[in-house]
C-alpha positions as CSV (number, residue, x, y, z in Angstrom):
1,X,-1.2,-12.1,-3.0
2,X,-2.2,-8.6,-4.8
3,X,-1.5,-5.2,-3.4
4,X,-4.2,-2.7,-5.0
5,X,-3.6,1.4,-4.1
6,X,-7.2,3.1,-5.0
7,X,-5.7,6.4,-6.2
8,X,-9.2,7.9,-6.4
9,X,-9.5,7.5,-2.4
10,X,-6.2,8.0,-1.6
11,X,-5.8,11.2,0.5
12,X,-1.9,11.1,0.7
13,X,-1.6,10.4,4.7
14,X,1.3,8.4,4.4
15,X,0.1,5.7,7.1
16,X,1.3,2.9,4.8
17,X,4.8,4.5,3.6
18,X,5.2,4.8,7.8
19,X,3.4,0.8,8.7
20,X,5.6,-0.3,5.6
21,X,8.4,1.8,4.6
22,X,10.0,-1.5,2.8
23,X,6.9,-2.1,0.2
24,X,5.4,1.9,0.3
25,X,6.4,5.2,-0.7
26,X,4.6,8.5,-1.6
27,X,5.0,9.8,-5.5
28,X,5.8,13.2,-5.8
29,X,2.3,14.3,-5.2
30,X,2.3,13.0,-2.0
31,X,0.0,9.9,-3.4
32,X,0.4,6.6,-1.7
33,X,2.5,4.3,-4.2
34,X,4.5,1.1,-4.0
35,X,8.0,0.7,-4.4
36,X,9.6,-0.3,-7.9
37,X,9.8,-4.3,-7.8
38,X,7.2,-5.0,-4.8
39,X,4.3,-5.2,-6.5
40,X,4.2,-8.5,-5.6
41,X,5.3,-8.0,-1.9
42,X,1.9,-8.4,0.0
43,X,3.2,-11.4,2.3
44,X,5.4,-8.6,3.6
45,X,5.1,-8.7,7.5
46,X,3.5,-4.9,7.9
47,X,1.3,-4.6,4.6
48,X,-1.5,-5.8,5.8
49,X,-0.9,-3.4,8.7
50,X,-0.2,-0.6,6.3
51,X,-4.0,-1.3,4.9
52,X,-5.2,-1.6,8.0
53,X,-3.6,2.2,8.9
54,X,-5.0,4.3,5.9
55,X,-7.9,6.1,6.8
56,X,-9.6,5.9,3.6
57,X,-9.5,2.2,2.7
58,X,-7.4,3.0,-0.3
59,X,-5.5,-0.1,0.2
60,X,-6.6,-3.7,-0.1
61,X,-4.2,-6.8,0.0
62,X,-6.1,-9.7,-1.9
63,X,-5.3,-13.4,-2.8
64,X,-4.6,-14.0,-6.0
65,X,-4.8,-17.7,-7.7
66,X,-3.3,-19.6,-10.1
């Protein structure tokens, strides 16, 4: 699975760093980020959660093959 953070409609309300504090942080401008090394954490137990909390749909947790 792929974690994708739309910086363009991110607003910086921190609802994902709070569902997920494990996989999401804020970057110094407040911007909704993910931590070093969990790009690849989307079967994390709250991510999806986290997506489901931002109020801008700037987060989307997709399946990825191969």
């Amino acid at each position: 699975m792929h974690i994708d953070i739309d910086k363009d409609l991110c607003i910086g309300a921190g609802q994902c760093a709070l569902a997920a504090p494990d996989v999401f942080t804020q970057d110094d401008d407040g911007y909704s980020t993910l931590l070093p090394g969990r790009e690849d954490a989307a079967g994390a137990p709250m991510v999806r959660e986290a997506a489901r909390a931002c109020p801008v749909g700037a987060i989307s947790v997709k399946e990825t093959t191969g």
